[in-house]
LUMLOPA-121628 format. One record per residue (C-alpha): residue number from 1; residue in one letter; x, y, z. Coordinates in nm, 4 decimals. Layout:
BEGIN
NODE  pos  code        c1        c2        c3
NODE  NUM     A         X         Y         Z
...
end
This chain:
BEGIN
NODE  pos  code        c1        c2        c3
NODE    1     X    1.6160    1.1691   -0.8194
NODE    2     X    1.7123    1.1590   -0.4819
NODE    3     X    1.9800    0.9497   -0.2627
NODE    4     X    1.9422    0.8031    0.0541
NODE    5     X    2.2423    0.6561    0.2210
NODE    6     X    2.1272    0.3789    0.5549
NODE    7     X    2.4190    0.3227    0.7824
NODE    8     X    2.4235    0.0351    1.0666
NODE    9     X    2.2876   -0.1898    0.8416
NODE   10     X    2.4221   -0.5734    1.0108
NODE   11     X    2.6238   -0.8006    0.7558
NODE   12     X    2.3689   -1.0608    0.7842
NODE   13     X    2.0751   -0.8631    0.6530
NODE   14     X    2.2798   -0.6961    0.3682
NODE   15     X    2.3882   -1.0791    0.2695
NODE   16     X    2.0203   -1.1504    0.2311
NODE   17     X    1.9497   -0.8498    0.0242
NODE   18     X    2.2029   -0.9415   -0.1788
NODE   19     X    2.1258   -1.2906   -0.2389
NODE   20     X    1.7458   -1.2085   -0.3134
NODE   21     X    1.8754   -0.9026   -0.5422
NODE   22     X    2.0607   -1.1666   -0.7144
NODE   23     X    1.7604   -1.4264   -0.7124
NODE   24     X    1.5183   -1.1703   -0.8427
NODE   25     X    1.8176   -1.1128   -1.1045
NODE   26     X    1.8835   -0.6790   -1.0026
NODE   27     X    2.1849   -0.5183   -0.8560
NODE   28     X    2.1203   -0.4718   -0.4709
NODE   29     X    2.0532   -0.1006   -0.5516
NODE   30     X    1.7579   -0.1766   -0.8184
NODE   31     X    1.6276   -0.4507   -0.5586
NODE   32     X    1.6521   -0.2164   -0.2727
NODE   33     X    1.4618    0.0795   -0.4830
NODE   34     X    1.2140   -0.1306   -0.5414
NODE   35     X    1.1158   -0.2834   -0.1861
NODE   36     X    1.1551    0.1225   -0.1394
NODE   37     X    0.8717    0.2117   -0.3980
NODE   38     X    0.6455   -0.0824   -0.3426
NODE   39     X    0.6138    0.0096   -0.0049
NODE   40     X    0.5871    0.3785   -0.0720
NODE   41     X    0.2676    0.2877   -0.3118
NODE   42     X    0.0849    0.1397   -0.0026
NODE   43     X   -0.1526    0.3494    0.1538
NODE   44     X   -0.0993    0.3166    0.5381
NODE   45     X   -0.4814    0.2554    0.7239
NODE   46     X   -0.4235    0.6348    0.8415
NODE   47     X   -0.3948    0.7530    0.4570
NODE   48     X   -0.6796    0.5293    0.3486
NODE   49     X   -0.9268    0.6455    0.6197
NODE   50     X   -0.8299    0.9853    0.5132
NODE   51     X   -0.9195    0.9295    0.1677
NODE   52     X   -1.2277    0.8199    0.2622
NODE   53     X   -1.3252    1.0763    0.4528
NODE   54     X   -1.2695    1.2987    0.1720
NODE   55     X   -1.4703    1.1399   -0.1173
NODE   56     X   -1.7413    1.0683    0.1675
NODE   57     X   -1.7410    1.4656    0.2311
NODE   58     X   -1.7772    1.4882   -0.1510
NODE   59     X   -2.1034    1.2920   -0.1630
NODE   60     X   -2.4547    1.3303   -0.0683
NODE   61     X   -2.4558    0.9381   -0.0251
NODE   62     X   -2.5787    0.9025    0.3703
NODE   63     X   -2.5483    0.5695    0.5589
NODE   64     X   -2.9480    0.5260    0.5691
NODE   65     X   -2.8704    0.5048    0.1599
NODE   66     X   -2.6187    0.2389    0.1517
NODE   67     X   -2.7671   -0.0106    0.4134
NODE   68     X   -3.0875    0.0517    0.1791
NODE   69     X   -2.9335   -0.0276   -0.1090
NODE   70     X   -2.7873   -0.3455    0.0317
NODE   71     X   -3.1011   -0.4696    0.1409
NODE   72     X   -3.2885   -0.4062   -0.1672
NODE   73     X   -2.9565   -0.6041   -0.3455
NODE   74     X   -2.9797   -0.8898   -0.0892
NODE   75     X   -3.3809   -0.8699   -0.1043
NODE   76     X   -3.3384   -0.9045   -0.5144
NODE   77     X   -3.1825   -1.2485   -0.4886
NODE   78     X   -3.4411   -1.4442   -0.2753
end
């Protein structure tokens, strides 16, 4: 596992990480590591568009098919 070591950090913010560490019951490290993952696990919109472009360049789905498909959903419950 790796290390990563933050310097400048101001008193004041690493007082507040340390009382929410403590509310959330962890050690600042375990509290830290996990604001660190969580926000690793988000896709930023840049990822996420990317993804989409590649499972839309993996399927013969077009446009025309989904607006049709819609329709005939939103036709269905009139």
């Amino acid at each position: 596992m790796a290390t990563i070591h933050v310097r400048d950090v101001s008193e004041r913010t690493v007082t507040t990480l340390k009382v929410r560490a403590a509310q959330a019951g962890q050690s600042l490290q375990a509290y830290i590591r996990q604001l660190l993952e969580s926000e690793a696990a988000v896709l930023t919109p840049e990822e996420a568009a990317e993804r989409a472009r590649t499972i839309a360049a993996r399927s013969d789905v077009t446009a025309d098919d989904v607006v049709n498909a819609i329709t005939a959903i939103r036709e269905s419950r009139t």
